[in-house]
VOGUMAR-234453 format. One record per residue (C-alpha): x, y, z; residue in three letters. Coordinates in steps of 0.001 Angstrom, whole numbers, padded with zeros to 6 digits, always signed. Example, Ala and Ser with C-alpha at 12.3 -4.5 7.8 and 13.67 -1.06 7.14 Angstrom:
// VOGUMAR-234453
+012300-004500+007800ALA/+013670-001060+007140SER/
//
This chain:
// VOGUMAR-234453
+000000+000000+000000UNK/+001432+003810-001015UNK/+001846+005802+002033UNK/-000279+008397+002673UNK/+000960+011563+001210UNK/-001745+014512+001629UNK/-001712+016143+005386UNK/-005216+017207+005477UNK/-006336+013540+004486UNK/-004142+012376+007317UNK/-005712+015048+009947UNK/-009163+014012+009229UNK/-008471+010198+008983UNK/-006912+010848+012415UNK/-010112+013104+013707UNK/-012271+010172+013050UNK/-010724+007654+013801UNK/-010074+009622+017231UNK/-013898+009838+017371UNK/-014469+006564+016690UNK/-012123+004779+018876UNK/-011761+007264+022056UNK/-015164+007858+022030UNK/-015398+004587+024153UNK/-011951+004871+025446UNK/-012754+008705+027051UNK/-015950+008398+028528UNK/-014128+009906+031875UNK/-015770+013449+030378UNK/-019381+012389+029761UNK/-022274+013586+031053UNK/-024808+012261+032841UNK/-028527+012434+032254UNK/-030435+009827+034802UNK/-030053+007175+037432UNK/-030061+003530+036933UNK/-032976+001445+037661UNK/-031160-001067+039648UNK/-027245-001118+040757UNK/-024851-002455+037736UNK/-022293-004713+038935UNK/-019177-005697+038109UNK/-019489-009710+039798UNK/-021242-010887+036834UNK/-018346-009825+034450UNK/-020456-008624+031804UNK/-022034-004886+030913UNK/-024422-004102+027838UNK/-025739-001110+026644UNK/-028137+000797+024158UNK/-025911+002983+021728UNK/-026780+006185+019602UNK/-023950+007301+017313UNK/-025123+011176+015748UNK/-022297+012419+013328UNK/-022786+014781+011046UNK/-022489+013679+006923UNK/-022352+015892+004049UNK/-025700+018121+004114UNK/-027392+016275+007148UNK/-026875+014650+010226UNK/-026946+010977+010511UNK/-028010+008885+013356UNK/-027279+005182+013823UNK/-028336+002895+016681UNK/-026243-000180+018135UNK/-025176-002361+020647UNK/-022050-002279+023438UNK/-021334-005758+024673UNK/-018567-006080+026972UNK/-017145-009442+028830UNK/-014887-007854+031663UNK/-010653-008736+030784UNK/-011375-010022+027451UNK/-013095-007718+024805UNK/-016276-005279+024540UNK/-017869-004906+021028UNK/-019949-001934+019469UNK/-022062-003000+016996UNK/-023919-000021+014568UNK/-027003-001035+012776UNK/-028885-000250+010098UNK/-032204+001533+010500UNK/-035244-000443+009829UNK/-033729-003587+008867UNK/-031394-004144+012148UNK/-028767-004802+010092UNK/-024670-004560+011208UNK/-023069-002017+009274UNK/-020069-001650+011585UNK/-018564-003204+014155UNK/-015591-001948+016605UNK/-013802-004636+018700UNK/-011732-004001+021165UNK/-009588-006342+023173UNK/-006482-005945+026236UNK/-003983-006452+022522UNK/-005644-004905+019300UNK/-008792-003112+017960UNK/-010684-004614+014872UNK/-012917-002273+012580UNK/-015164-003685+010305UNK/-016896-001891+007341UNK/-019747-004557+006913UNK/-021156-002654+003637UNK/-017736-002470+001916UNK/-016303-005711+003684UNK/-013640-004058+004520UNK/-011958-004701+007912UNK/-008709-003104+010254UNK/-007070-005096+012417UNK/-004414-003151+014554UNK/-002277-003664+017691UNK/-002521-002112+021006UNK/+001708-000958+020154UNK/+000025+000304+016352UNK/-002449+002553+017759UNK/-000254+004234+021115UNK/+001009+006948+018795UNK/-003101+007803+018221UNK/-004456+006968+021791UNK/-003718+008793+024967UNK/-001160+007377+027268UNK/-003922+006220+030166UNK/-006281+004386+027437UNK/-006216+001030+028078UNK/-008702-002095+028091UNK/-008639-001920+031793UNK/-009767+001980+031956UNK/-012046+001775+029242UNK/-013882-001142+031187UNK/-013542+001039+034545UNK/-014895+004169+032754UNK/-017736+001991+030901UNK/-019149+000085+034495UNK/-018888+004278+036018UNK/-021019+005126+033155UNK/-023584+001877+033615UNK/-023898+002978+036919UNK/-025532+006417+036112UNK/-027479+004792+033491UNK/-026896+006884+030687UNK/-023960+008865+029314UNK/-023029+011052+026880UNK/-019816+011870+024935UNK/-019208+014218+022069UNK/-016860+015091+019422UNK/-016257+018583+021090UNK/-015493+017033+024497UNK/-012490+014663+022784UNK/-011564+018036+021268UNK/-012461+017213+017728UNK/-014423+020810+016833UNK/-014375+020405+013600UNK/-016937+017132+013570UNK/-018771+019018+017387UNK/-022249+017653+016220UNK/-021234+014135+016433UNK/-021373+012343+019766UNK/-021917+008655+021374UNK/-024947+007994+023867UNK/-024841+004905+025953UNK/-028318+003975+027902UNK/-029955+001022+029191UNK/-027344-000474+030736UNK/-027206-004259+032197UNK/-025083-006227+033851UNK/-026838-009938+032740UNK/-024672-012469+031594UNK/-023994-012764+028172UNK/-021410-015035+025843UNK/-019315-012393+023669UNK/-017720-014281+020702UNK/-014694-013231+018864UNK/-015517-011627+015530UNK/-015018-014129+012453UNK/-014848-012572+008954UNK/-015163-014848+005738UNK/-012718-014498+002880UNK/-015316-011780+001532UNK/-013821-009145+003634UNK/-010458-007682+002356UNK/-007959-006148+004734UNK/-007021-002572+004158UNK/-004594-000072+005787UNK/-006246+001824+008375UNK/-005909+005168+006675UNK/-007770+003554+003519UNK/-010634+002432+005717UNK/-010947+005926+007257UNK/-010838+008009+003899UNK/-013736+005208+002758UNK/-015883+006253+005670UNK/-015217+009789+005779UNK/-016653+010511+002156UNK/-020361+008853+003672UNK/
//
């Protein structure tokens, strides 16, 4: 694959990719909107969630609806879906060692290690934080991160809600992907989903 050779491309494959990925990892700054039901907790090793993902797209803003599922010390998946049919269009894996993004429409699919992405992450944002800052989160219930509060001002109207938390048990499988899906460099991925 040619590097990537235009700076702007680079800044904005960065910016959403930033979104994308810290939105989960820096929920330390969301806000909170309403109590939970019943106590979350942690003894079952497993948290789930409602998820609203608002960014804004060329001359609109677009909305999609998902799934968190995360199985404490191993790996917590969000899932985007399509409205109306319920179908995956995305998927973002996380696990202690590497983060897998998958473009279901364009079966396209990143796989990168935790040692790829530290240049792009902040030093604290690790598995184990992002599970300590999800389980805070579950325990209010609902929370709220945007664009603006990881500093990305130039996507502001795009933000992540988490709500209806539970702590049930759950079995959280390791993503599969047939030989449909071709791998691509991360930047190539990013530039695909940045012209949406």
């Amino acid at each position: 694959m040619k590097p990537l050779q235009n700076k702007t491309i680079a800044r904005t494959a960065l910016r959403l990719l930033s979104l994308v990925l810290l939105m989960a990892v820096c929920l330390a700054g969301c806000k909170t909107a309403k109590r939970a039901v019943g106590p979350i907790s942690e003894d079952t090793g497993c948290l789930s969630a409602k998820v609203q993902l608002t960014v804004p797209s060329k001359n609109a803003v677009l909305t999609v609806n998902g799934t968190l599922k995360l199985v404490k010390g191993e790996r917590m998946q969000l899932s985007f879906l399509m409205p109306i049919l319920r179908t995956e269009v995305a998927r973002v894996e996380v696990t202690p060692d590497e983060a897998l993004l998958v473009d279901r429409m364009g079966k396209r699919y990143v796989r990168v290690t935790r040692e790829e992405l530290k240049d792009l992450l902040p030093r604290k944002a690790t598995y184990a934080r992002l599970e300590k800052l999800l389980y805070h989160a579950a325990k209010q219930n609902t929370a709220e991160l945007t664009a603006k509060d990881l500093g990305l001002h130039s996507l502001e109207k795009a933000k992540l809600t988490f709500s209806d938390f539970s702590d049930k048990p759950l079995t959280l499988t390791p993503t599969r992907l047939s030989a449909k899906y071709e791998q691509v460099e991360l930047y190539e991925l990013l530039e695909m989903l940045m012209s949406l």
